[in-house]
C-alpha positions in Angstrom: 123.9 78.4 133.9 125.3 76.8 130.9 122.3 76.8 128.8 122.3 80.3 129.5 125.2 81.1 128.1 124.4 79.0 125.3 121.4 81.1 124.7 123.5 84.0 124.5 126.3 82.9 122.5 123.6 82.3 119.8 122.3 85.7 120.1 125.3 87.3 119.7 126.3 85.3 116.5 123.0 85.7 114.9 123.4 89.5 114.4 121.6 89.6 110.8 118.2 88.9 112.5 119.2 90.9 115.5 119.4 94.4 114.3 115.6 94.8 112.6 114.7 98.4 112.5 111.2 99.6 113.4 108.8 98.4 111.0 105.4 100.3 109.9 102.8 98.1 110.6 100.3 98.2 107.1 96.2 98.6 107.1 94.4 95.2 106.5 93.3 97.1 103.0 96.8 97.6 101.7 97.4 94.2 102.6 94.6 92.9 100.9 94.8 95.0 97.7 98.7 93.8 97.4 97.7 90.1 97.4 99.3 88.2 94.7 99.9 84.3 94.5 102.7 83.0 92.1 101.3 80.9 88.9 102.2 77.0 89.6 101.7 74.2 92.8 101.4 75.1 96.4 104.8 75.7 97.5 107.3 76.4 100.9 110.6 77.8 100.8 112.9 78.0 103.3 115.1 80.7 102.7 118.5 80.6 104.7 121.2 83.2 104.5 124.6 82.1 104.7 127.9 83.8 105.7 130.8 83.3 102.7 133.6 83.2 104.8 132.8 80.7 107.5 129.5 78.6 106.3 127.3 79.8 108.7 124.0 80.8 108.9 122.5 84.1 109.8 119.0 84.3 108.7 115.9 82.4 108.4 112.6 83.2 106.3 109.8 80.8 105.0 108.0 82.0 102.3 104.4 80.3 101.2 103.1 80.6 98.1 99.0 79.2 99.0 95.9 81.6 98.4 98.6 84.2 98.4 102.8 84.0 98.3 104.0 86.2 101.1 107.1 86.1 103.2 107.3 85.4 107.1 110.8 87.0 108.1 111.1 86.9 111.9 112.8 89.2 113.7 114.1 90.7 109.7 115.3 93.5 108.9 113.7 93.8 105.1 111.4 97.5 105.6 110.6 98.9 102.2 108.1 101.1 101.8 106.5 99.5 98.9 106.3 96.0 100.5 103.3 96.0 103.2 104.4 94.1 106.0 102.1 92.9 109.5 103.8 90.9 112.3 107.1 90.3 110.6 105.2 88.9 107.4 105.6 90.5 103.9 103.0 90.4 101.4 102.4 91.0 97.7 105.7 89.1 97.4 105.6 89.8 93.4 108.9 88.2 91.1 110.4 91.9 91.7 109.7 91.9 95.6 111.1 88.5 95.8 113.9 89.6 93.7 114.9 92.4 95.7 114.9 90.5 99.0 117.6 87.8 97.8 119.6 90.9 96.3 119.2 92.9 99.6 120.2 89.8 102.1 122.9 88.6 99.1 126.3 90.4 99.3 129.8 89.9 99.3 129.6 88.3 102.8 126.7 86.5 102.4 124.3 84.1 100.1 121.1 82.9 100.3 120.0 79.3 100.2 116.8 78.7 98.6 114.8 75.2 99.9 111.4 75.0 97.9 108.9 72.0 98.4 105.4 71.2 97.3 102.9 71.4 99.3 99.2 70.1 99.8 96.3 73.1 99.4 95.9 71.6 103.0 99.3 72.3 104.0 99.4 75.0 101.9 96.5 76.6 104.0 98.0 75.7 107.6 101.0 77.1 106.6 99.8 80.7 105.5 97.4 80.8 108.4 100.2 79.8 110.8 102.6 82.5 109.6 99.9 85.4 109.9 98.9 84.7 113.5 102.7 83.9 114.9 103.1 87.6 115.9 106.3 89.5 116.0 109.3 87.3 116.9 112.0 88.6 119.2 115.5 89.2 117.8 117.6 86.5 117.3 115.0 83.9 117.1 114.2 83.8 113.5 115.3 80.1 113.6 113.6 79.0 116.7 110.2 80.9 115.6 110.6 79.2 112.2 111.1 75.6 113.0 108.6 76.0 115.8 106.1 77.0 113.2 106.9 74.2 110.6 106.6 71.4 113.1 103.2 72.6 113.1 102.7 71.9 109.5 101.4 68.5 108.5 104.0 66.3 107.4 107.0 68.5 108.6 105.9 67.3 112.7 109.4 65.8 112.7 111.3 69.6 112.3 113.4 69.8 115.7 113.1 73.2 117.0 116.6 75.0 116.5 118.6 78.5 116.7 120.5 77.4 114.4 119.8 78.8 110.6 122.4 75.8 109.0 120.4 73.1 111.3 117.3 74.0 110.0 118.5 74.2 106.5 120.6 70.5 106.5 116.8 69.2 107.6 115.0 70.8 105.0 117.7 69.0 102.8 116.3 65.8 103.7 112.8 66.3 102.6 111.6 64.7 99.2 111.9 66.8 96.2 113.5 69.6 97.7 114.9 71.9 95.2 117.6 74.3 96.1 118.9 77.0 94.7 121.8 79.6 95.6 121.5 83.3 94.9 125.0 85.1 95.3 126.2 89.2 94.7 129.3 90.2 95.5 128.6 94.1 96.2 129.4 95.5 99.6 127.2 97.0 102.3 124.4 95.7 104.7 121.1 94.5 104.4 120.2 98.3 104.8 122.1 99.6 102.0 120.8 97.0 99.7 117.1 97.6 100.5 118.0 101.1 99.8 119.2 100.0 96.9 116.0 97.6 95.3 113.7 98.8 92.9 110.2 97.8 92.9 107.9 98.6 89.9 104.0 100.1 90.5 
C-alpha cells in the first residue's frame, strides 16, 4: 500500500509532464523530409527542467543527435505545428526548434538543465533507434521511460530507473565529460503560452 502511494505522490508532483495535450501524429514523409543532424560528434543530452523556487525537477527529455538530432519528450507537452512529432519524439530538431523548446519549458518558474555527452556512432545508433520504437509514454513517467531507455544504451547500463527528474540528472552528472549548461527566462505563463509564443523559420 505504501508504494502505492508513493507512485502517486510522484504523479501528482510531476504536473509539467502530466498535462500533454493531444498530439497530431506526422506522415513517415514529413518526418523524413524534416531530418536534419547537427554539424559536430555523436551526441546525448539529457535535458531536465527545474523548478526555481524549490530545486526540483519536473521534466525529462533526451535528445540524440546520430543520423539525425531529434528530441524524445515523454509524456511532453511541446505540440507545434511546424515540429513533426511520432510517439512522443520530435524531429527536424533545427538550432531554431531547439531554441524554441528551452524558451517554451524556461520561464519565471522554471529552467532547464542541459547534460550533453559524446557518444560512439554505435551508441549513437542504439540510442536513436531506441527512442523511435519506445512508443507513447504515459503521463508522469517521463523520467521512468527515460532512464529505462538509457540503461539500454551501451555504456550507460548502470542508469537506475527513476521518477525522479533531479535523480536522473545528479547521475548524468557523474558521467565523463559531461557538459552542462543552464538556459533561464524570466517571462510568465506555461509551457502552452510559450509554444504559442516560438517562432520557427521555413
Amino acid at each position: 500500500m505504501m508504494r502505492v502511494f508513493a507512485v502517486l505522490a510522484v504523479v501528482l508532483a510531476l504536473g509539467a509532464c502530466a498535462e500533454a495535450p493531444a498530439i497530431p501524429y506526422a506522415s513517415d514523409d514529413r518526418v523524413a523530409a524534416s531530418a536534419y543532424r547537427a554539424p559536430g560528434p555523436n551526441t546525448m543530452t539529457l535535458m531536465t527542467m527545474v523548478s526555481n523556487r524549490n530545486g526540483k525537477g519536473a521534466h525529462s527529455a533526451l535528445m540524440i543527435n546520430g543520423a539525425q538530432r531529434v528530441i524524445f519528450d515523454p509524456a511532453g507537452s511541446f505540440v507545434n505545428e511546424r515540429v513533426p512529432e511520432q510517439e512522443d519524439v520530435l524531429y527536424g530538431v533545427t538550432p531554431a526548434v531547439l531554441k524554441g523548446y528551452k524558451s517554451a519549458h524556461a520561464r519565471s518558474t522554471f529552467h532547464v538543465v542541459s547534460q550533453t555527452v559524446e557518444l560512439t556512432p554505435e551508441q549513437a545508433a542504439v540510442a536513436l533507434q531506441l527512442v523511435q520504437t519506445n512508443g507513447a509514454v504515459p503521463r508522469a513517467f517521463c523520467t521512468n521511460a527515460t532512464t529505462s531507455l538509457m540503461q539500454q544504451i551501451p555504456g550507460f547500463e548502470s542508469i537506475d530507473v527513476t521518477f525522479f527528474p533531479t535523480n536522473l540528472m545528479e547521475q548524468m552528472a557523474a558521467y565523463p565529460g559531461v557538459v552542462e549548461e543552464k538556459y533561464f527566462e524570466d517571462d510568465d505563463g506555461t509551457i502552452v503560452d510559450g509554444v504559442a509564443g516560438i517562432v520557427i523559420p521555413d
